[in-house]
C-alpha positions as CSV (number, residue, x, y, z in Angstrom):
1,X,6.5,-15.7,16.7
2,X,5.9,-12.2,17.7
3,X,2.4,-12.0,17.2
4,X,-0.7,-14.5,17.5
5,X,-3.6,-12.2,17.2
6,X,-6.0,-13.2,14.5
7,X,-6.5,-11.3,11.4
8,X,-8.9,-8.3,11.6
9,X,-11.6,-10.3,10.1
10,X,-11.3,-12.9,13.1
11,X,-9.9,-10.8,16.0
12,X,-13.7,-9.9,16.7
13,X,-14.9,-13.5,18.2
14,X,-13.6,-12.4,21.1
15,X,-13.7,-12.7,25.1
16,X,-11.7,-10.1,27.5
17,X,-11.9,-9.9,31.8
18,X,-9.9,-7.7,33.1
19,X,-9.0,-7.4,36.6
20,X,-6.6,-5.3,39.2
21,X,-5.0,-7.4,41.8
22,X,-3.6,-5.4,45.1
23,X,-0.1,-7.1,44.0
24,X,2.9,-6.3,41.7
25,X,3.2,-7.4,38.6
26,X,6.1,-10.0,39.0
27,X,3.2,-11.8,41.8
28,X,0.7,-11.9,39.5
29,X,2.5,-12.9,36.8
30,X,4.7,-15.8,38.9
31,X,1.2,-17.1,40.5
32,X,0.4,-17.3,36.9
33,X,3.2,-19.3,35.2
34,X,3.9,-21.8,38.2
35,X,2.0,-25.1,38.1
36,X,1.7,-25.3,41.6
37,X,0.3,-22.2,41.8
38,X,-2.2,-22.3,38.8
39,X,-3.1,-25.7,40.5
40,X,-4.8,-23.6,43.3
41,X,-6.8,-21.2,41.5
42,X,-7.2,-22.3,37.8
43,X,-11.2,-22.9,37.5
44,X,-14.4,-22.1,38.7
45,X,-15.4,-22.4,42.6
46,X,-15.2,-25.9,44.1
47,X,-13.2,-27.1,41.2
48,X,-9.8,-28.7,41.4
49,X,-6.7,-29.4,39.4
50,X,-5.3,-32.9,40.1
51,X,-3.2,-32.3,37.0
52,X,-1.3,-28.9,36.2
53,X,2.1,-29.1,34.2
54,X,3.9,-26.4,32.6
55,X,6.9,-25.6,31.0
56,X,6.4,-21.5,30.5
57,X,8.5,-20.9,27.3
58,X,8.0,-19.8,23.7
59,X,7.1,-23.6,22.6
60,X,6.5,-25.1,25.8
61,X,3.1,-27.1,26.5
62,X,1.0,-27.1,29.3
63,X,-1.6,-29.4,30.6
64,X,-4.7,-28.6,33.2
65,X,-7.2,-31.4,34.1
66,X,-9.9,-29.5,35.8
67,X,-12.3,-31.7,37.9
68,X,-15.8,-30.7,39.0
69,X,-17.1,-31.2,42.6
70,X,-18.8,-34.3,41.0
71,X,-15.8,-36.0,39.8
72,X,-15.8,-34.9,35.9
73,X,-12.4,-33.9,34.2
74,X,-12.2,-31.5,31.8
75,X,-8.6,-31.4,30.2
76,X,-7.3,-29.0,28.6
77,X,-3.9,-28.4,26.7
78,X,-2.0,-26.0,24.8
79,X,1.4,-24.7,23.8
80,X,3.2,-21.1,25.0
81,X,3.6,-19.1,21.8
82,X,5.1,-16.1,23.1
83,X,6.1,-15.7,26.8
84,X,7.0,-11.9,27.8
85,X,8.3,-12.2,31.5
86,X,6.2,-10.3,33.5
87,X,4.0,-8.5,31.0
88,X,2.1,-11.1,28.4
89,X,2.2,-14.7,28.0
90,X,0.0,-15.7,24.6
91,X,-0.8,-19.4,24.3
92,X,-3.2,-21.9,22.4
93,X,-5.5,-23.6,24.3
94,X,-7.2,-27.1,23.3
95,X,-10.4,-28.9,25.1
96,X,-10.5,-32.2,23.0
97,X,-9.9,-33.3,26.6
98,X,-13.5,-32.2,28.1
99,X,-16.3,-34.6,28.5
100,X,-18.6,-35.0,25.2
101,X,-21.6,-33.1,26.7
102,X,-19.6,-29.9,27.3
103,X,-18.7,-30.3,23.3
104,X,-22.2,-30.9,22.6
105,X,-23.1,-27.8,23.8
106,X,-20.6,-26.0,21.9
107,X,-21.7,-27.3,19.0
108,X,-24.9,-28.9,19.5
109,X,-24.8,-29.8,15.7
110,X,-21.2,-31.5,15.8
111,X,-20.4,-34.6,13.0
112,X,-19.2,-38.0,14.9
113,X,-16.0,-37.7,15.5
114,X,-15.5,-34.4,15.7
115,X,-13.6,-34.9,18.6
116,X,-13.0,-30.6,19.2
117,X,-15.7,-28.6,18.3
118,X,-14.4,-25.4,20.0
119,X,-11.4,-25.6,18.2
120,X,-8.3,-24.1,18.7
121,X,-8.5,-21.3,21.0
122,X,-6.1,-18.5,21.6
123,X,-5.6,-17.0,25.1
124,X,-3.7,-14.1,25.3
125,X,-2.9,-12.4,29.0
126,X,-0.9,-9.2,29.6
127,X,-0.1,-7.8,33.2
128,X,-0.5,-4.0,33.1
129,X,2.0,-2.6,35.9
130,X,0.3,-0.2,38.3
131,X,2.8,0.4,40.9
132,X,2.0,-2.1,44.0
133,X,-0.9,-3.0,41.8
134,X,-1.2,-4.8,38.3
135,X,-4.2,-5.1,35.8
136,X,-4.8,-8.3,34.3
137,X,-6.8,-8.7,31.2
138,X,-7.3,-12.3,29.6
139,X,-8.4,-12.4,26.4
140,X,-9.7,-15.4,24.6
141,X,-9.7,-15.6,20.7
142,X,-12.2,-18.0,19.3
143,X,-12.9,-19.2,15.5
144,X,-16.3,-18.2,15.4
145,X,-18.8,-15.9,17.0
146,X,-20.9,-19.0,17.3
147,X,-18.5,-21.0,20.0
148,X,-17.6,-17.8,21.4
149,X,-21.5,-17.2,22.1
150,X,-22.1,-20.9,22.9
151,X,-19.1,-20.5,25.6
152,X,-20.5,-17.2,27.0
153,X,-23.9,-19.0,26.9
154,X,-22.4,-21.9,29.4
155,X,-20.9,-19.7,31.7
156,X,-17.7,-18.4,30.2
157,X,-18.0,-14.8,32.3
158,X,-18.9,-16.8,35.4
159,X,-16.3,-19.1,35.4
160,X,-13.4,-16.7,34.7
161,X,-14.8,-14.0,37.4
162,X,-14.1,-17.1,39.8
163,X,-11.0,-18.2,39.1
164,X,-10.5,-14.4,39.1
165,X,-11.4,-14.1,42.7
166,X,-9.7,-17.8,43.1
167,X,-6.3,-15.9,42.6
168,X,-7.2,-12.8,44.1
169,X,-7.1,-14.7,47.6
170,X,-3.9,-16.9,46.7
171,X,-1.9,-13.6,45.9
172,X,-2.6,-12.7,49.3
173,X,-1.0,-16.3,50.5
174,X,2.4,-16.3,48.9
């Protein structure tokens, strides 16, 4: 697949970050695809990732257990759709694994059982080569402009500037 970009009608529940890291592209871009690096910077401050696992390939899954300062997992999960060594990896990304309260305030209205209220997201990542620098800009696709909001809402910004920083300080270490 060559494309994962939502139709025009959808492409506008959107989330982008953008960042330039002092670092070339192949850096960034490695201390994004290997586990043991995401491990170290994927999430907000004082978070951790007991569990990161990825196989970095058009079809490959990947899973990230997240786990707050107070002990609480949020698991995520997803599949590689298109992997563009060093410039763009594009790849699903699905929270059924995160506690019930952080769905309920995605949805605050959810049925029982709907066990994924955000639903499938889409996270698309290019690395922009600058010379000894590289621009990263995340974008996340979402179904609605009402999870998208709801996401923002619960710190969406916040949380990305910080893993952000997270691996603006491990490019520096390896």
């Amino acid at each position: 697949m060559t494309t994962t970009i939502r139709d025009k009608a959808e492409a506008k529940y959107t989330f982008a970050i953008s960042r330039v890291f002092d670092a070339p592209r192949a850096l960034v871009f490695e201390a994004w695809t290997n586990p043991k690096h995401v491990a170290r910077w994927w999430g907000p401050e004082m978070f951790t990732n007991p569990v990161c696992e990825m196989d970095v390939r058009q079809g490959g899954a990947y899973r990230i257990v997240t786990r707050s300062a107070d002990g609480v997992d949020f698991a995520a999960k997803g599949v590689f759709v298109e992997v563009v060594k060093p410039e763009r990896l594009v790849m699903t990304m699905d929270c059924t694994g995160h506690p019930p309260e952080w769905h309920d305030m995605v949805n605050p209205n959810r049925s029982k059982g709907q066990d994924n209220p955000a639903g499938e997201l889409i996270l698309v990542v290019t690395f922009e080569d600058l010379g000894a620098k590289t621009k990263l800009t995340a974008l996340t696709q979402f179904e609605s402009a009402a999870i998208r909001d709801a996401m923002v809402k619960m710190g969406l910004n916040e949380g990305w500037s910080q893993s952000l920083d997270r691996l603006e300080v491990l490019l520096t270490q390896i």
